[in-house]
Kinemage of the C-alpha trace (Angstrom):
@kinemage 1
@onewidth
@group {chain A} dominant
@subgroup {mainchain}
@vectorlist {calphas} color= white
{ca unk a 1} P 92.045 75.799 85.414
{ca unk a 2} L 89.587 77.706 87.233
{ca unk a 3} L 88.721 81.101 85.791
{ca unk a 4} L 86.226 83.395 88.051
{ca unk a 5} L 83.817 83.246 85.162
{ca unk a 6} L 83.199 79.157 85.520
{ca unk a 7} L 80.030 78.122 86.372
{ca unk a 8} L 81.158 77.121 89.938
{ca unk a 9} L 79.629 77.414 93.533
{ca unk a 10} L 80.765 80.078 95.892
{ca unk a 11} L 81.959 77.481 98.389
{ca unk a 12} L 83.965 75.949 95.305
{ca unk a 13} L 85.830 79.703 94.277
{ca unk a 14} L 85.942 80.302 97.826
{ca unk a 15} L 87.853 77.035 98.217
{ca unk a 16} L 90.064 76.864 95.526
{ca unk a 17} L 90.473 80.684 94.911
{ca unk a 18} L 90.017 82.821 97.871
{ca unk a 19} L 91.339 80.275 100.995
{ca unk a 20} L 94.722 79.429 99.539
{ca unk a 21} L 95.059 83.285 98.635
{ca unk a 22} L 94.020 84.510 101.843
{ca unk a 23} L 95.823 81.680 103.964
{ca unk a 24} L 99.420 82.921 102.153
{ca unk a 25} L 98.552 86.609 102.311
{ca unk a 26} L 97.338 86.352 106.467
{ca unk a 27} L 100.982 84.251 106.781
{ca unk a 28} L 103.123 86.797 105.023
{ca unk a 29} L 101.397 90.201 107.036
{ca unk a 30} L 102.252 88.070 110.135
{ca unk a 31} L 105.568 87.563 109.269
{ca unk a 32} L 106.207 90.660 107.890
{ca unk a 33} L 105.108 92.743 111.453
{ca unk a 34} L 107.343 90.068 112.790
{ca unk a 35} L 110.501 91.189 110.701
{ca unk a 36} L 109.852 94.544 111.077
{ca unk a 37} L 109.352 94.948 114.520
{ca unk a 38} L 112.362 92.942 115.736
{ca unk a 39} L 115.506 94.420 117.498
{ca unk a 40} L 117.536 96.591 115.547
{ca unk a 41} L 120.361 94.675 116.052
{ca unk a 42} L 118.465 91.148 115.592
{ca unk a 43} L 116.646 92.360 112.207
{ca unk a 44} L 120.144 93.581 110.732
{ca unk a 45} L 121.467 90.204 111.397
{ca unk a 46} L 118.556 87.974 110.256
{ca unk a 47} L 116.390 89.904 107.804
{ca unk a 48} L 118.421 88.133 104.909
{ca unk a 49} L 118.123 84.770 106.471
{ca unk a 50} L 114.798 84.422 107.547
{ca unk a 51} L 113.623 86.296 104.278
{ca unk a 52} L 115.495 83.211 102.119
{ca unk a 53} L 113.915 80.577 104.584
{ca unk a 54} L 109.989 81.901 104.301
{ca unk a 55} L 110.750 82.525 100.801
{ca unk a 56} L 111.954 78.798 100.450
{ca unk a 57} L 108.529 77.709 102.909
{ca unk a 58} L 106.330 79.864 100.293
{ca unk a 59} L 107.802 78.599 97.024
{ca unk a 60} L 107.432 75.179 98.178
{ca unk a 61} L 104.029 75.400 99.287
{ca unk a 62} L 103.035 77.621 96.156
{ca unk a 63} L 104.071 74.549 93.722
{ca unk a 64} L 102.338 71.790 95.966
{ca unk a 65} L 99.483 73.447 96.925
{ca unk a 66} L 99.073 76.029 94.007
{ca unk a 67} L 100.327 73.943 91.796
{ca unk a 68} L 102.548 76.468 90.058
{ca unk a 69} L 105.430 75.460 87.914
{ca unk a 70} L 108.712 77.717 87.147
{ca unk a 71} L 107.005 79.307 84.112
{ca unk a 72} L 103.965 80.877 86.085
{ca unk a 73} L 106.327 82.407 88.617
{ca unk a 74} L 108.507 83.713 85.904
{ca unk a 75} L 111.779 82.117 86.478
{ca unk a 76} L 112.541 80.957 82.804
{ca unk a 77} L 114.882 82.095 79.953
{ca unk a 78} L 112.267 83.033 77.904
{ca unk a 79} L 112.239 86.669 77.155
{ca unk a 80} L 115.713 87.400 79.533
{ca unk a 81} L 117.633 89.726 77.703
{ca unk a 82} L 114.227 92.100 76.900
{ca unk a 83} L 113.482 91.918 80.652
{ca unk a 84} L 116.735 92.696 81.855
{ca unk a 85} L 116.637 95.573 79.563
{ca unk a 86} L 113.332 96.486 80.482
{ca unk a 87} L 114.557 96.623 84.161
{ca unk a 88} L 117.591 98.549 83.595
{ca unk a 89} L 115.542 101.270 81.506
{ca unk a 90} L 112.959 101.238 84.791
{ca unk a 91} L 115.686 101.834 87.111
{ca unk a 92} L 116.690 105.509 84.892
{ca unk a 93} L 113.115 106.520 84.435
{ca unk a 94} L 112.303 106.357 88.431
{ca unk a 95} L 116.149 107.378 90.332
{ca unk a 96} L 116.477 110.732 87.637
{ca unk a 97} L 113.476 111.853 89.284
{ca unk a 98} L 114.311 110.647 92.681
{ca unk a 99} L 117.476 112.759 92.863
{ca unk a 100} L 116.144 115.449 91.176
{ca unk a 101} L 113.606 115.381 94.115
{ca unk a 102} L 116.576 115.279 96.636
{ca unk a 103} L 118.790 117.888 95.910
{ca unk a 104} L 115.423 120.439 95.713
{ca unk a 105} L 113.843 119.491 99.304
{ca unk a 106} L 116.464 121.416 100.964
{ca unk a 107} L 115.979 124.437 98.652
{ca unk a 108} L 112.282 123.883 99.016
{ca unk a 109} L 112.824 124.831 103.025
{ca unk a 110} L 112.163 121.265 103.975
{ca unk a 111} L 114.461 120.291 106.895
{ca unk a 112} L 115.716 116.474 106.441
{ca unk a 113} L 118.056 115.304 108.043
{ca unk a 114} L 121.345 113.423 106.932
{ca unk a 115} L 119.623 109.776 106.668
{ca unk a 116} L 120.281 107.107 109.422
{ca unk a 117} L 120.560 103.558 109.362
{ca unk a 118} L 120.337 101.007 112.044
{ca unk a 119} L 123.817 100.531 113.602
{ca unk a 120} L 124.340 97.408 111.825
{ca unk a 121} L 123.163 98.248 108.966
{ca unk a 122} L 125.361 101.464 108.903
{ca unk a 123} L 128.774 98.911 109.895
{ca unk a 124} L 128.044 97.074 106.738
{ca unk a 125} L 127.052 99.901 104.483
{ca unk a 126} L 128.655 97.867 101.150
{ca unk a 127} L 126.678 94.561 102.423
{ca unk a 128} L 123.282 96.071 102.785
{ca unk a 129} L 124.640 97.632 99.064
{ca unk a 130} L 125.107 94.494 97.004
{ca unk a 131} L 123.577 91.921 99.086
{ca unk a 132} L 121.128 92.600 101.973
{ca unk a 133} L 118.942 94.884 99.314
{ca unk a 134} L 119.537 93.011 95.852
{ca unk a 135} L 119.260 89.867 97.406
{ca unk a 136} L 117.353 89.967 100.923
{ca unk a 137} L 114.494 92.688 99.627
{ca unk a 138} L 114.461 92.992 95.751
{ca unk a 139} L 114.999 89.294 95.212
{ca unk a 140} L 113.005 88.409 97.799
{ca unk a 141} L 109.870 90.422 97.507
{ca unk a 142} L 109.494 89.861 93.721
{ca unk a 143} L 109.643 86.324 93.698
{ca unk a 144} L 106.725 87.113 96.178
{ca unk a 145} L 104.814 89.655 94.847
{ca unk a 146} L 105.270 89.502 90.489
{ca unk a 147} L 106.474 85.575 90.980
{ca unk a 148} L 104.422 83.289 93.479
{ca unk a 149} L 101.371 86.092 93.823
{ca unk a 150} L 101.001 87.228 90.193
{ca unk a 151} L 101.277 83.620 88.740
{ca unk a 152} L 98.811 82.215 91.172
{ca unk a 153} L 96.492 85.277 90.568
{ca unk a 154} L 97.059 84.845 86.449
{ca unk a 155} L 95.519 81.956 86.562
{ca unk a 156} L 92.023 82.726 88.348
{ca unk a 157} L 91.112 86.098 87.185
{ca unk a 158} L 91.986 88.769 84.495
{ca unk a 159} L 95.341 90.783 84.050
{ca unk a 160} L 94.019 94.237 85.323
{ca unk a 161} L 92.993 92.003 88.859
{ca unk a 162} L 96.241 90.531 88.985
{ca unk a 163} L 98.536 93.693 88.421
{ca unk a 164} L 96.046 95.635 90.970
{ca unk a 165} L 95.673 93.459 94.184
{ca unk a 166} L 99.516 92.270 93.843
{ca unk a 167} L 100.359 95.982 93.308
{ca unk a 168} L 98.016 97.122 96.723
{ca unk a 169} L 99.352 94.144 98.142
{ca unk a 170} L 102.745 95.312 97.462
{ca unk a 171} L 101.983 98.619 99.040
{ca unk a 172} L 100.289 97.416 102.083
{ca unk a 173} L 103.942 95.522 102.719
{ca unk a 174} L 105.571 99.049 102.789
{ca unk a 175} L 103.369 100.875 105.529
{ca unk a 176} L 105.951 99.950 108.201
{ca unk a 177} L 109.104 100.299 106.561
{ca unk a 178} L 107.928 103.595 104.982
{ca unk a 179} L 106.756 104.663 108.547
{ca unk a 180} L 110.709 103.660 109.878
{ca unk a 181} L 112.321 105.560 106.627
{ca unk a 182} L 110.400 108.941 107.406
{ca unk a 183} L 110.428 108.703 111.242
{ca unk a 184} L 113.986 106.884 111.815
{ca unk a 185} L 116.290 107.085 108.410
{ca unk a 186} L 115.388 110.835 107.265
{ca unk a 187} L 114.507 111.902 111.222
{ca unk a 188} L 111.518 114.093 109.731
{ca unk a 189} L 109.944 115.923 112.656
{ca unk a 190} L 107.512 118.111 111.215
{ca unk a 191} L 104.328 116.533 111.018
{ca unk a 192} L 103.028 117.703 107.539
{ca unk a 193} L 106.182 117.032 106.113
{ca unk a 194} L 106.130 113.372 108.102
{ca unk a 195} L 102.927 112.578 106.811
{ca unk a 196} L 103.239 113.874 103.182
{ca unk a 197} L 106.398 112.009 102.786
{ca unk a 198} L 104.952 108.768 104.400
{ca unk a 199} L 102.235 108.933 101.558
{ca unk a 200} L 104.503 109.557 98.983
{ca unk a 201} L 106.383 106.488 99.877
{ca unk a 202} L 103.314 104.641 99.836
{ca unk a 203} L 102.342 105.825 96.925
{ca unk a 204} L 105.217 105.138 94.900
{ca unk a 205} L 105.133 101.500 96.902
{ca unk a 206} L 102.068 101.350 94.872
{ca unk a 207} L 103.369 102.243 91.793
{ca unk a 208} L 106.393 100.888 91.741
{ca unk a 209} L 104.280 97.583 92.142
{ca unk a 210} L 102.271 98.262 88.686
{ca unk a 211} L 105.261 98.821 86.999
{ca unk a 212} L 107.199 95.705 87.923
{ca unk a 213} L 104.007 94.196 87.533
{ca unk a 214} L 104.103 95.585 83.900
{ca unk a 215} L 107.669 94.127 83.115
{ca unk a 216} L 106.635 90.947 84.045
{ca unk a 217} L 103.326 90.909 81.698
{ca unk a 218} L 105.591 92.497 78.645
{ca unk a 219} L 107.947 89.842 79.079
{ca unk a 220} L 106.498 86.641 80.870
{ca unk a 221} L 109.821 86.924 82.935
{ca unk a 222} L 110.800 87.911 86.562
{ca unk a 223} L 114.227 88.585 85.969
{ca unk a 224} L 113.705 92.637 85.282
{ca unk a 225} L 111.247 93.125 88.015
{ca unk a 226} L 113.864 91.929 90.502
{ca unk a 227} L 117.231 94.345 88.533
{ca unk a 228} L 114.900 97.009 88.571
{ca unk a 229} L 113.444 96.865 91.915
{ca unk a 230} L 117.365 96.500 93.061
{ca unk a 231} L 118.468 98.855 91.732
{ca unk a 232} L 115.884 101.377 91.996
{ca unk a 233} L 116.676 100.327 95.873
{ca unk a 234} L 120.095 100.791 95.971
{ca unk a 235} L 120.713 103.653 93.842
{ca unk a 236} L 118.091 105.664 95.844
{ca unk a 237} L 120.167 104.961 98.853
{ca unk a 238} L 123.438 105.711 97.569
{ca unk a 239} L 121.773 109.075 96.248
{ca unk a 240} L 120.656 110.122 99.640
{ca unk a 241} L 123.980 109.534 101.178
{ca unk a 242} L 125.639 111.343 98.922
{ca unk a 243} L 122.703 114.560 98.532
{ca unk a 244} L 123.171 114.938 101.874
């Protein structure tokens, strides 16, 4: 195993460490301007497909080329019920304060609109509910971010590294789709208000990442990053329907 402290030549870190890294990070910003700027109609169709199929490519890949095994990515019954509880207990501590934030924008004076979904998206409200988010985004994007990434970062360098660069990582993913929720979903106008929300997002992007990040080092197990990220997910769009 090579830690960042071995006595080894730059070319040598550089080969084993950075390239692999940098090859799967340069793959997945591709892809991910790929997804994101598709059709409307095309990405509400596919997103949950092609997401499953790279994340298939990636885990693949990860244990031939990164040679990382089930219990580095965190998919193992060790620890299950404490993560799933941890998860669940996540999901309160961040949604309370979401709503909270919700219902006082509009007595703030902040003028947001009713949110809007992509037409497809908005046909199969109860799909994008329990299956395009749990499954398509949550599921998805942890086994990315606290599975594949964290475990293949674990090994090279120290904990505070890992939870860091996964969780800026993890950010960096959201500047699109945080751009689309302000601009599109929430139809924000005012440019102060489109710009302080957009950092927000990315912010809590951010965030969110070192917490899921956090579940996974207290319990050595994936399962509550991907409940809580789901949820956290879904509840906040159920609460925005319903606020306004």
């Amino acid at each position: 195993m090579l830690k960042s402290s071995d006595n080894a030549s730059p070319d040598s870190i550089f080969s084993q460490v950075v390239k692999p890294g940098f090859l799967l990070a340069f793959f997945l910003f591709a892809y991910n301007n790929v997804v994101n700027f598709m059709p409307a109609t095309l990405h509400g169709y596919l997103y949950i497909w092609m997401n499953l199929a790279v994340l298939g490519l990636v885990w693949l890949w990860s244990r031939k080329y990164l040679s990382l095994t089930a219990s580095d990515i965190g998919w193992t019954k060790q620890n299950l019920g404490k993560s799933v509880l941890y998860g669940l207990g996540l999901s309160a501590v961040v949604v309370l304060p979401f709503v909270i934030l919700l219902c006082l924008l509009p007595v703030l004076g902040f003028d947001v609109k009713t949110p809007r979904l992509e037409a497809v998206a908005r046909d199969i409200f109860w799909w994008r509910i329990f299956v395009r988010i749990p499954i398509g985004t949550a599921f998805f994007e942890e086994m990315l971010f606290r599975g594949i990434f964290y475990g293949y970062l674990m090994k090279r360098m120290s904990q505070a590294k890992t939870i860091l660069i996964t969780s800026l990582f993890f950010a960096f993913w959201h500047i699109i789709p945080a751009y689309e929720v302000v601009s599109q979903h929430l139809q924000v106008t005012s440019a102060g208000m489109f710009l302080g929300l957009w950092f927000v997002l990315m912010l809590g992007s951010f965030v969110g990442g070192v917490l899921f990040a956090w579940i996974r080092y207290r319990t050595r197990n994936i399962a509550g990053c991907i409940i809580a990220h789901a949820l956290i997910n879904v509840l906040s769009l159920l609460s925005a329907s319903i606020v306004w």
